[in-house]
C-alpha positions in Angstrom: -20.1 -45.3 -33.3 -19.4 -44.7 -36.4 -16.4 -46.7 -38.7 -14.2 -44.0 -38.6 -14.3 -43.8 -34.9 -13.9 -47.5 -34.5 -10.6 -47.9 -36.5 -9.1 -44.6 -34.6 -10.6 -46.5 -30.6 -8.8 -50.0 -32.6 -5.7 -48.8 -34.1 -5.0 -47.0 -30.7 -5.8 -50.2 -28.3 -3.5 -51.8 -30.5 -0.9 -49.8 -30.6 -1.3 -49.7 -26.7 -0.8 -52.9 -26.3 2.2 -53.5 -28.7 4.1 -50.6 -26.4 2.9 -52.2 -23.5 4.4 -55.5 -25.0 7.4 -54.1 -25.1 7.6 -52.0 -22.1 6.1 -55.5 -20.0 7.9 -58.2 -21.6 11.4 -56.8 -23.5 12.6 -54.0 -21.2 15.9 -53.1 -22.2 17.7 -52.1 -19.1 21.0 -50.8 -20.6 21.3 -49.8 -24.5 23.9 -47.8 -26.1 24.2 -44.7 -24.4 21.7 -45.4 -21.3 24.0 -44.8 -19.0 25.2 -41.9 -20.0 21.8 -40.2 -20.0 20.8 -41.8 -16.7 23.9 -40.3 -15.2 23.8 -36.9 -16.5 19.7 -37.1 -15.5 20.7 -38.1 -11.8 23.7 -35.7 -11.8 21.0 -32.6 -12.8 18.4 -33.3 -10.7 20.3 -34.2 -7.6 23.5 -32.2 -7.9 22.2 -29.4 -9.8 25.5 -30.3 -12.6 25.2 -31.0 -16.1 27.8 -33.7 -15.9 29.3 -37.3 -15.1 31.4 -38.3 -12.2 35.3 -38.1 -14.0 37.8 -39.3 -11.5 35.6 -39.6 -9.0 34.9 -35.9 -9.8 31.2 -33.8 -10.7 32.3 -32.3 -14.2 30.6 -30.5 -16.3 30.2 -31.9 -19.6 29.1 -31.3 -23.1 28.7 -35.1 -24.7 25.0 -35.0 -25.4 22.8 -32.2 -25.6 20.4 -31.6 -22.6 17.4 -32.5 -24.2 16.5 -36.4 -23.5 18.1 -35.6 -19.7 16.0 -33.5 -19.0 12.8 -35.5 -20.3 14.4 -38.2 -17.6 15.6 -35.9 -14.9 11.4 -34.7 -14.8 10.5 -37.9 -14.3 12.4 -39.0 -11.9 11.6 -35.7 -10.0 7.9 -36.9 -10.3 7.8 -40.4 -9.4 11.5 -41.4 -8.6 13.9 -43.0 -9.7 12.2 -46.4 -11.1 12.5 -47.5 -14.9 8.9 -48.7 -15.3 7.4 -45.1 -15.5 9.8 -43.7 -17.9 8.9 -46.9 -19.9 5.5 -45.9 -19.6 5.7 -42.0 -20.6 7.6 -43.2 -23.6 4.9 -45.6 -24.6 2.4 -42.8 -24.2 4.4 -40.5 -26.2 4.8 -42.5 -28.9 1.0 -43.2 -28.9 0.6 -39.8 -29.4 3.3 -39.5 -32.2 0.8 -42.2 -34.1 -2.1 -39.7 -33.9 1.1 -37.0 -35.4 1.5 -39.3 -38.1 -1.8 -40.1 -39.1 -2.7 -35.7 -39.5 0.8 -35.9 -41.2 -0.3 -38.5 -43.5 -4.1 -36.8 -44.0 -2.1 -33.5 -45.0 -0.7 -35.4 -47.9 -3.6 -36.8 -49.0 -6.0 -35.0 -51.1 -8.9 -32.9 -49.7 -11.9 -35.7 -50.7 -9.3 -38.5 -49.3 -8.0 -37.2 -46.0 -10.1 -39.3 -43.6 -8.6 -42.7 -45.4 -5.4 -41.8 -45.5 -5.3 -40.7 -41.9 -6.7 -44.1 -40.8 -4.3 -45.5 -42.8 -1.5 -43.7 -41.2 -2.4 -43.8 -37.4 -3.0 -48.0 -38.3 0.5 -48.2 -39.8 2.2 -46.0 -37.3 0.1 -47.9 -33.9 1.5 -51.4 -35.5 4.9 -50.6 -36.8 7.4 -52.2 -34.1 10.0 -50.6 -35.4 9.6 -47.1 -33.0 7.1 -49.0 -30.5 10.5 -51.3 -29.3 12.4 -48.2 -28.2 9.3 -47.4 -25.5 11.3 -50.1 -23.6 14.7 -48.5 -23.8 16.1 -45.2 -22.3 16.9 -43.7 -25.1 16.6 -40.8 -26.9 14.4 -42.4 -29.8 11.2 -42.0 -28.8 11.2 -38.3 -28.2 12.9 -37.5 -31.1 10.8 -39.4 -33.7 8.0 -37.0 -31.7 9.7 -34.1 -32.3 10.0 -35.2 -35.8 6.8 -36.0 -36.7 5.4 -32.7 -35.2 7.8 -30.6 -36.9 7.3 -32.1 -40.3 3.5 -31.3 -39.4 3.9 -28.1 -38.6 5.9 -27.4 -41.8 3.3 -28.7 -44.0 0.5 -26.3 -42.3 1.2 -23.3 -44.4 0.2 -25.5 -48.0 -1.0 -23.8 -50.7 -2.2 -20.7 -48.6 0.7 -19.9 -47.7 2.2 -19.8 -51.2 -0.5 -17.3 -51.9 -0.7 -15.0 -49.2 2.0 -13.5 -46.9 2.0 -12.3 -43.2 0.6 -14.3 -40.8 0.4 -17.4 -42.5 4.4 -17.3 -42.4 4.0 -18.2 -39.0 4.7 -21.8 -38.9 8.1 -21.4 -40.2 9.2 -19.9 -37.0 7.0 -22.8 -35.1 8.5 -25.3 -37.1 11.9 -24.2 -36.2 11.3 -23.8 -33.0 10.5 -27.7 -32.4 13.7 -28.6 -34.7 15.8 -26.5 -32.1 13.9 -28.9 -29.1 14.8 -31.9 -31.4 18.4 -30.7 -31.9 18.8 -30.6 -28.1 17.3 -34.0 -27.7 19.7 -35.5 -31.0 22.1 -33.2 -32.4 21.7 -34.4 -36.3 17.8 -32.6 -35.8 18.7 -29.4 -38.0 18.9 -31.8 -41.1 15.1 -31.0 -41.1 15.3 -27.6 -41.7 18.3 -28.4 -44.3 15.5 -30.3 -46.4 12.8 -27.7 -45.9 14.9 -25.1 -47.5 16.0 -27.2 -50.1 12.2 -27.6 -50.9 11.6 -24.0 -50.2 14.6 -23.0 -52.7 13.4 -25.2 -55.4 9.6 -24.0 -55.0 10.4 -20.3 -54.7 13.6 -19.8 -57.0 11.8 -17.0 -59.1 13.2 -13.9 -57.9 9.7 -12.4 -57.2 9.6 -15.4 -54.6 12.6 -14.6 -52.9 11.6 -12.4 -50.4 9.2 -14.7 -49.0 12.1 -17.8 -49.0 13.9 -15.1 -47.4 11.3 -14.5 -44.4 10.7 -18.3 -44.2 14.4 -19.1 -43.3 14.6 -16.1 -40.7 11.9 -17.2 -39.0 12.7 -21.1 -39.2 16.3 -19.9 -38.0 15.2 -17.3 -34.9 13.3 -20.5 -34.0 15.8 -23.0 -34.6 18.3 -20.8 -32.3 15.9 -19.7 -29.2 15.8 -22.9 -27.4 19.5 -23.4 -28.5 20.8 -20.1 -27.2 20.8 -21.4 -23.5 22.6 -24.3 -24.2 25.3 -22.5 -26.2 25.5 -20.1 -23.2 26.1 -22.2 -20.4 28.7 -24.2 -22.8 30.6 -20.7 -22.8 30.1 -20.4 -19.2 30.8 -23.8 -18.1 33.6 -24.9 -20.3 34.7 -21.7 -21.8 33.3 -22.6 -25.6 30.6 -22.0 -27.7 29.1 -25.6 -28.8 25.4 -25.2 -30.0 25.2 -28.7 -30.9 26.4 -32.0 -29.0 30.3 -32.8 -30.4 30.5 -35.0 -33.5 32.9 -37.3 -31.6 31.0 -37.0 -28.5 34.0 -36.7 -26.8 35.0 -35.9 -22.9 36.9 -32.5 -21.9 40.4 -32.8 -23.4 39.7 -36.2 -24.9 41.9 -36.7 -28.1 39.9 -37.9 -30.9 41.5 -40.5 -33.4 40.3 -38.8 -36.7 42.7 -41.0 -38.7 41.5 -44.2 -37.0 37.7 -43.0 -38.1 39.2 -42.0 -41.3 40.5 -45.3 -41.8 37.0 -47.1 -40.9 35.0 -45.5 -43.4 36.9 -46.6 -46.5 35.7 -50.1 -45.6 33.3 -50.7 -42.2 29.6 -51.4 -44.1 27.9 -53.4 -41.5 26.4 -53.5 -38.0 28.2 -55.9 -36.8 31.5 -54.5 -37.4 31.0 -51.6 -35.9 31.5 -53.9 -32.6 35.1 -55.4 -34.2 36.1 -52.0 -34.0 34.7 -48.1 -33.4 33.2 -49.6 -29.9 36.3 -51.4 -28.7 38.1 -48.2 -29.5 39.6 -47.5 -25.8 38.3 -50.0 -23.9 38.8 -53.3 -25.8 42.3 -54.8 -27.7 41.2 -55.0 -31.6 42.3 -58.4 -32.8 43.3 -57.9 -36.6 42.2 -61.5 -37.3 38.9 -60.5 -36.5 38.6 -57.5 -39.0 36.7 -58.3 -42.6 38.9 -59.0 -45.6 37.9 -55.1 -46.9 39.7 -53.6 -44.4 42.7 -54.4 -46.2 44.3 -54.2 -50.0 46.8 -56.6 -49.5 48.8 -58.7 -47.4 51.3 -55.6 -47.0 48.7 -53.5 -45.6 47.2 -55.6 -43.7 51.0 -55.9 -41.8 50.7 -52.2 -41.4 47.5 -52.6 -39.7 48.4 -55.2 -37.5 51.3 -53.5 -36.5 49.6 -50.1 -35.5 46.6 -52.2 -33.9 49.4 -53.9 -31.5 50.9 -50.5 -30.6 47.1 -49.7 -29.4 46.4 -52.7 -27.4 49.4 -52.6 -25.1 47.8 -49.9 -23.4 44.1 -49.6 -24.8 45.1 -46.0 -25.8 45.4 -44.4 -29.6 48.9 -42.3 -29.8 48.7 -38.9 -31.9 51.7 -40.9 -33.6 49.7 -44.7 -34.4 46.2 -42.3 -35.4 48.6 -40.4 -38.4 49.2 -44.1 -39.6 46.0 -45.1 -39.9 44.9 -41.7 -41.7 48.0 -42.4 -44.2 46.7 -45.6 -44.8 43.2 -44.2 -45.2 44.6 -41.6 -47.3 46.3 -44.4 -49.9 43.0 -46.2 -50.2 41.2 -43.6 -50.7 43.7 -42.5 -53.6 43.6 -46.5 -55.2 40.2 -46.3 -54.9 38.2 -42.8 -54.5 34.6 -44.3 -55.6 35.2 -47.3 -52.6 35.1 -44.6 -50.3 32.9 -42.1 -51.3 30.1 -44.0 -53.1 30.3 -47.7 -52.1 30.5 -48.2 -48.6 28.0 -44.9 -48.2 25.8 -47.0 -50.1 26.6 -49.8 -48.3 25.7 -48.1 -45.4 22.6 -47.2 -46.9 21.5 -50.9 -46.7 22.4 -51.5 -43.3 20.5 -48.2 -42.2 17.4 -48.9 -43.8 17.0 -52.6 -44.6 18.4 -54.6 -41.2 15.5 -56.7 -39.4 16.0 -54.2 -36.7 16.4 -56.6 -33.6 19.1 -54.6 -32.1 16.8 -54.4 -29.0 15.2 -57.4 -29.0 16.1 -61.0 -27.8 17.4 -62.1 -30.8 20.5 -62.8 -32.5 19.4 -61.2 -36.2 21.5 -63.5 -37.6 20.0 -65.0 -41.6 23.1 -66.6 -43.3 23.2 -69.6 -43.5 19.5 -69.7 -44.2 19.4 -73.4 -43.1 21.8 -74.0 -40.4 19.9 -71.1 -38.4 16.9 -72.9 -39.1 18.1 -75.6 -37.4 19.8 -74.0 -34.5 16.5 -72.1 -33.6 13.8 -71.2 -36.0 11.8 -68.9 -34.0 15.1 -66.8 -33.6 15.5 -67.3 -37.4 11.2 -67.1 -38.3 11.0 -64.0 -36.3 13.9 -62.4 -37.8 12.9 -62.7 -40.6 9.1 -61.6 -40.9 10.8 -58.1 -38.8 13.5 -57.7 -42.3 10.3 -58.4 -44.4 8.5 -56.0 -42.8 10.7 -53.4 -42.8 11.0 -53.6 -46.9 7.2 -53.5 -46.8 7.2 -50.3 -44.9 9.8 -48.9 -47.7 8.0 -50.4 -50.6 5.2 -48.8 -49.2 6.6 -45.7 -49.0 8.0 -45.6 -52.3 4.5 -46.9 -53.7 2.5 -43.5 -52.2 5.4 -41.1 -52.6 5.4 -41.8 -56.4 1.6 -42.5 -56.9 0.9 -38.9 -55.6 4.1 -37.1 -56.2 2.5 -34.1 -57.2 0.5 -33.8 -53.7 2.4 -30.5 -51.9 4.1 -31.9 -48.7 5.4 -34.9 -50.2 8.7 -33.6 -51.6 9.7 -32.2 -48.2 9.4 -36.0 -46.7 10.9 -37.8 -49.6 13.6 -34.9 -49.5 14.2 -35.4 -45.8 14.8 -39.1 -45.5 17.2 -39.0 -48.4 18.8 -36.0 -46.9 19.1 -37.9 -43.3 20.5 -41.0 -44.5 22.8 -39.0 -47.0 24.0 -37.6 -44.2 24.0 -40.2 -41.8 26.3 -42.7 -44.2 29.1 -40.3 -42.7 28.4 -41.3 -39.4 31.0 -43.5 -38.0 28.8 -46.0 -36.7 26.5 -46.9 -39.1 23.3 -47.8 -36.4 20.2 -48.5 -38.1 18.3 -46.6 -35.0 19.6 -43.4 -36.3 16.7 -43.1 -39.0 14.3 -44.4 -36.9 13.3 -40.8 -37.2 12.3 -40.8 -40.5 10.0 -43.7 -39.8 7.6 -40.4 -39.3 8.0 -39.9 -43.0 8.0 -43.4 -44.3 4.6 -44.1 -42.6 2.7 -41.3 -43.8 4.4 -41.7 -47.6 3.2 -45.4 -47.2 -0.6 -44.1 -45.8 -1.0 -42.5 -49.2 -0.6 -45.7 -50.9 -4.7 -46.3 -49.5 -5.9 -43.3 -51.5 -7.5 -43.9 -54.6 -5.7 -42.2 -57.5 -8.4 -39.6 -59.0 -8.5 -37.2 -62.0 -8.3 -34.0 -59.6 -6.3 -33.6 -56.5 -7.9 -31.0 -54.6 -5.6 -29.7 -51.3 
């Protein structure tokens, strides 16, 4: 056996056994929107509905697309109803999304450098903890970093041939949007893909002799993107009488009112994780406490009366008014107009931080807590030790990333993944709920930026 063959059979066992780590000795059995998707799975396979028990009512619902569901609803028509086997598909699966990322990374590389590079890649992708954790979780994660990687793949097939050539080697355009349409099913944000790809196209092919080919690329990205799509749409129409191609922004119920203003007020000051618990998530079932909001969610003493007086109105029954939401979107209109760069360029970057460089122990026995350095320390330093090498790790990763994407910035392929993480988390720093799992998808990217960071820089770069 040769020493390429031995690092693939290593990095692989490795990554086995970190999934199986997880799967064995953290499963998670509820996170975030788990029940919700073990519902609707259930409710599909056994009731033949696409929908959660309302009222003690079957209705039809439109809250998350039917993409991770269905990955749940076939396995539990395969082997039952038991967590441990979806724990174990998703381990698999993301095994194989390594072995994505490491042809990812190889496509990057140059010709004479491809077989480093891709052992670089599958090593950094079979030990990074950072997607292997969500194995142990039913969530959506896994398959959607899959998707990801493959698409991203796929996309970087044409290369240089097919700049020079047209017809068939067009082709993966229409493959590529194919698997972003899956993906969008599975997380609705998925199309932010495609969004980067023609940015990249655009900027590549802006002669006008080029535009007919940017042209066929985005039809056939776009038929692909809207085949699997088209079903989902229709039975929206069907079902509850409107067109919705995508899962709701608000991810709200039938004829659920959504506090815009409340949201509106949020993002001109919530920053952190943690906050996102003091308020978004008690948001109809929890009273908000003012006294436990951060200091930045007020101006001055005034506002902060204002606040506490809409906030009281809510918890006496646990229920926004149409009348307390317009308070708290005039309120997020004034500080907005005191100060416009707050809300449009520091807390998004803000949010940036807490999206990219959190330890990411959301899933995890730990508390993820670093401040005071000392006093956690000494309340528990394996908590603290374990915390931290995960936050340390995950600058690594970026630094990595950074290090390769810059090093061989000229390399074709690498502007689309550099272009897609910042479009992702550009995007995502609108979200309300700034989770640091959302780009978890671009960990695709990161790794195979950071793989190039192996090869040896060299007068020519063949492709």
């Amino acid at each position: 056996m040769d020493k390429m063959h031995r690092h693939v059979w290593l990095a692989a066992l490795a990554g086995l056994g970190l999934r199986l780590l997880f799967v064995l000795r953290f499963p998670m059995q509820e996170a975030g929107d788990t029940p919700i998707y073990e519902e609707l799975a259930r409710n599909w396979l056994h009731h033949h509905v696409y929908g959660l028990f309302l009222g003690q009512q079957l209705t039809p619902v439109d809250i998350r697309g039917p993409g991770y569901p269905a990955f749940l609803a076939s396995l539990y028509a395969l082997f039952g109803t038991s967590r441990l086997p979806v724990r174990l598909a998703q381990a698999a699966l993301d095994l194989v999304t390594c072995f994505v990322i490491a042809a990812l990374a190889a496509r990057l590389a140059p010709l004479a450098q491809r077989q480093r590079v891709a052992v670089a890649g599958l090593w950094l992708a079979a030990t990074c903890p950072f997607v292997a954790n969500y194995a142990a979780a039913r969530l959506s994660e896994v398959l959607a970093t899959f998707l990801t990687a493959l698409a991203l793949l796929v996309f970087l097939l044409p290369g240089r041939a097919a700049e020079a050539s047209a017809g068939a080697s067009l082709n993966p355009w229409w493959y590529g949007g194919l698997i972003v349409g899956c993906g969008a099913l599975v997380r609705p944000e998925a199309p932010l893909l495609l969004v980067s790809v023609a940015l990249v196209l655009a900027a590549r092919w802006r002669r006008p002799a080029d535009w007919p080919r940017l042209l066929r690329a985005g039809a056939l990205a776009g038929a692909g993107l809207l085949l699997p799509l088209a079903p989902w749409a229709a039975r929206n129409w069907r079902t509850l009488h409107h067109v919705q191609f995508l899962a709701p922004r608000y991810t709200e119920m039938p004829g659920e009112y959504v506090p815009r203003g409340f949201y509106a007020w949020t993002n001109t000051w919530l920053v952190r994780f943690r906050d996102v618990y003091l308020a978004p998530w008690k948001l109809g079932d929890e009273p908000i406490r003012v006294e436990d909001l951060p200091a930045s969610a007020f101006d001055s003493a005034e506002e902060r009366v204002r606040v506490a007086a809409l906030l009281d109105r809510y918890n006496r029954e646990l229920t926004i008014s149409e009348e307390v939401d317009r308070g708290f979107a005039q309120i997020a209109r004034e500080r907005t107009a005191r100060q416009p760069l707050r809300t449009y360029l520091w807390v998004p970057l803000g949010r940036v931080a807490t999206l990219w460089f959190t330890p990411r122990v959301e899933l995890l026995p730990l508390s993820g807590h670093l401040w005071p350095p000392g006093r956690q320390w000494n309340e528990d330093p394996a908590d603290f030790s374990v915390t931290l090498g995960l936050g340390l790790l995950n600058f690594l990763y970026v630094g990595l990333a950074l290090a390769g994407a810059w090093r061989w910035r000229s390399q074709p392929g690498v502007a689309l993944l550099a272009t897609f993480i910042i479009v992702r988390t550009a995007f995502l720093t609108q979200v309300d709920t700034p989770e640091p799992r959302y780009v978890v998808e671009c960990f695709p990217a990161v790794l195979s930026l950071g793989a190039l960071a192996w090869a040896k820089p060299s007068r020519g770069m063949p492709s």
